[in-house]
Every structure is written in C-alpha cells, then in structure tokens.
N, C-alpha and C positions, 0 to 999 in steps of 0.2 A: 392100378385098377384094370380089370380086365375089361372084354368087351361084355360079357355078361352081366357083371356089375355095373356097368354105366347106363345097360339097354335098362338093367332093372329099377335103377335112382329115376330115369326117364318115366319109367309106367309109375312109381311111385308118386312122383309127381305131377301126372295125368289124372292122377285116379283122386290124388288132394285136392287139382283143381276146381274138379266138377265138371271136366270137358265132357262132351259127347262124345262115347264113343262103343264101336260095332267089333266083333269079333270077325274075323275074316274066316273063311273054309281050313284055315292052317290053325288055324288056333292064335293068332296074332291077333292084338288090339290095332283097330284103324281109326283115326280122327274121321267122326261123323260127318263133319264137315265138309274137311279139305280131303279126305281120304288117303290124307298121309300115315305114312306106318308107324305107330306110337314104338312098339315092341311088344316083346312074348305076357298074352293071358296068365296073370299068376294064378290065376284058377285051377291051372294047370298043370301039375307037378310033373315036369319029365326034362332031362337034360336039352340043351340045346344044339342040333347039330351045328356043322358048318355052314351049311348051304344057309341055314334058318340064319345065324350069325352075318353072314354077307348082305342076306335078302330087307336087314333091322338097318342095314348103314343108310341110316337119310342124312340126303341135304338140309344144311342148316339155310335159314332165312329165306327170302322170296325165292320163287321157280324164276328160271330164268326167261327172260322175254325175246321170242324169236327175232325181234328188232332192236338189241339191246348194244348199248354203247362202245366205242371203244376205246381203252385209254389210251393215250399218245402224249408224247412229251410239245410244248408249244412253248417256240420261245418269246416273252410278248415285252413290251416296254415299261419300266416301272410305274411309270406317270397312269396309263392302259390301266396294269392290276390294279394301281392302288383305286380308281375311280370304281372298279368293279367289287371290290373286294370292299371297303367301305360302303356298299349299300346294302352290307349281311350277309346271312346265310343265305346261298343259292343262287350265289357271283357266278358260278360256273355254270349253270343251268341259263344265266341270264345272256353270257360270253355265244352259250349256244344259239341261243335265239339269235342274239345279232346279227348272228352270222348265217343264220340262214335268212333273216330279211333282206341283208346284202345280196345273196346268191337268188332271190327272188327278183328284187331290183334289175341285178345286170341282166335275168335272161329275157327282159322287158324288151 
C-alpha cells in the first residue's frame, strides 16, 4: 500500500465518520476540532507531490505532554508487585503516587 493509498482510506474514513472537518489553504482536509491533518481534499483531482506526502505524515494517538513520563526499568520485590498489581489496572500509576508521597514526607 502506498503512502497515497493509506492518506486516501484515512479521508475515506473521515468523511464516513461524519467528523468536522475544514479544508486548509493547500487544499488538505483538517479535523475541526483538534486541527490535525486528516489528508488530501478528494474534491480535488490532482496528483500528490512529495512535500504534500511528508506534510499528511500524523502522529498517531495523544500529542505528547511537555511533562511526560519516562520509562525506566525498576527492580522491585515480588511480595511489592504482587500487592500492587492485584489492586488492577493502574498498579503503576498507583507505584507512582507512592512514591512521590514518600519523597514529600522526607523533604519534611
């Protein structure tokens, strides 16, 4: 599948969805919304350059967050995991908390 072909399944299924969305000054579709770049207007008929081709490459899923996390490998006690990891989904969201209440504590 080329790059054109995939930009063009993507507006196809923008245009299915019923999203909001605005034509930009290039002739691109843009999400009303978020203002992200759907791909090329098939209103449109005209090949697609390169620059146009580079300019369609979006990031999938969330933008990223200026204070965003970092992974790192921890090596922790089984008895530790297994008490955090049995209280669900979002053990590791919960490991972080702790540990920053800790690092709140000692600069007491």
């Amino acid at each position: 599948m080329t790059n054109n072909d995939a930009m063009t399944k993507r507006v196809a299924r923008a245009l299915k969805s019923g999203r909001k969305m605005r034509p930009d000054a290039d002739g691109w579709l843009v999400d009303a919304k978020t203002g992200a770049l759907i791909g090329p207007d098939p209103q449109i008929e005209r090949p697609l350059t390169k620059a146009q081709v580079a300019k369609a490459t979006v990031r999938r899923g969330r933008p990223p967050k200026a204070d965003r996390k970092q992974s790192t490998t921890l090596r922790l006690d089984p008895d530790l995991l297994a008490h955090f990891r049995k209280t669900g989904p979002g053990w590791q969201t919960r490991i972080n908390e702790t540990l920053r209440r800790a690092i709140k504590r000692s600069a007491r």
